[in-house]
C-alpha positions as CSV (number, residue, x, y, z in Angstrom):
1,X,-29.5,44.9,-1.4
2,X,-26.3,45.6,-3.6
3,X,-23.2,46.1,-2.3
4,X,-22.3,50.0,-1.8
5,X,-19.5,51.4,-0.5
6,X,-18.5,51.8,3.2
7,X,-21.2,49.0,4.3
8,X,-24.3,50.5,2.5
9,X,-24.2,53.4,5.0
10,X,-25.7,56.0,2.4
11,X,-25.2,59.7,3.1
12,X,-27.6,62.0,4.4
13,X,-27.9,63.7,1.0
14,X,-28.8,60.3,-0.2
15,X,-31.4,59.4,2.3
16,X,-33.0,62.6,1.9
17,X,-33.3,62.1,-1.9
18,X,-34.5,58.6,-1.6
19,X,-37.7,60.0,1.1
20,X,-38.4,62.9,-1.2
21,X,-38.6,61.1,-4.5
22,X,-39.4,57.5,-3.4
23,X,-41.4,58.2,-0.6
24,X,-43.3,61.3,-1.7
25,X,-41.6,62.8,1.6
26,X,-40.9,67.1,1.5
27,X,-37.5,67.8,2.5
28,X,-36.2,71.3,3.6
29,X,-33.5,72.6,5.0
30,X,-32.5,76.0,6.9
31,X,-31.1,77.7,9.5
32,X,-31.9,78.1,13.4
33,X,-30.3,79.3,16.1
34,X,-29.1,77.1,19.3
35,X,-29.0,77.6,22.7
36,X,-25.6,78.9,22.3
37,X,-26.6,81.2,19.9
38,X,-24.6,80.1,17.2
39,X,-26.0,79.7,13.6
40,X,-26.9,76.2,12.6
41,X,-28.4,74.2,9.9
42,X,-31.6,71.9,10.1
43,X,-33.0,70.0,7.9
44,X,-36.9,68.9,8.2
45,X,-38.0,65.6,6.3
46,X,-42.1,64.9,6.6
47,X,-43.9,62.1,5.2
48,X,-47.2,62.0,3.4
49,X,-48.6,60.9,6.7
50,X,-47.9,64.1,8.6
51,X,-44.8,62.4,10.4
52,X,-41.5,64.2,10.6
53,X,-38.3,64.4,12.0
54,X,-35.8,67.7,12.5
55,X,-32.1,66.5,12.2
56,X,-30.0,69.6,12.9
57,X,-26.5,70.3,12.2
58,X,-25.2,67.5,9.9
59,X,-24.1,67.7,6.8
60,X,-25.3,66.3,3.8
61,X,-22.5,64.1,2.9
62,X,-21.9,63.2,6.2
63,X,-22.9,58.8,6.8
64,X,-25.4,57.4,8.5
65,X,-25.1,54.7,10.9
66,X,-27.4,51.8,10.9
67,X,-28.8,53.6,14.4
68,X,-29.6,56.9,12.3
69,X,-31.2,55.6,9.7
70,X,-33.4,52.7,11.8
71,X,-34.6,56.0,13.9
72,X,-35.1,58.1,10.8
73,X,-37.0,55.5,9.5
74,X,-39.0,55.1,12.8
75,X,-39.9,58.8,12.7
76,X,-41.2,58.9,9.8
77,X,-42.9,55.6,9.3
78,X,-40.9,54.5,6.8
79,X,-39.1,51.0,5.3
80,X,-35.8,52.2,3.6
81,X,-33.7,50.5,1.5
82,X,-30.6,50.8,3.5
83,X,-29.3,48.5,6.8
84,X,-30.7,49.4,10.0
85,X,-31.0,48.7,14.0
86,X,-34.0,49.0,16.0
């Protein structure tokens, strides 16, 4: 892996781009309504394999932690690129 900035923590906008194009993954994002009943974003990333994983509220530019993306990558089945912990 190549050095990246910040540790090689990509952003969510990145990791999202990466499972859509890389991984064949469909990736879509919208609005739902908590408990609270505030207004919220949530973005829905599926694999090919049927797998998925709802992440609501983060924005895209926000960085993942090696935690997030191992348990993205659990979720979905996938291997990504970027550092992780079970």
């Amino acid at each position: 892996m190549s050095p990246m900035p910040f540790g090689g923590h990509p952003t969510f906008s990145e990791y999202c781009t990466w499972a859509a194009q890389d991984e064949n993954c469909i990736v879509s994002t919208g609005y739902a309504t908590a408990p609270s009943g505030a207004v919220i974003t949530q973005t829905i990333i599926t694999a090919p394999s049927g797998k998925f994983v709802i992440v609501p509220d983060l924005a895209q530019d926000e960085r993942l932690v090696p935690t997030m993306v191992g348990y993205l990558d659990r979720r979905l089945g996938l291997n990504s690129k970027w550092f992780k912990l079970p």
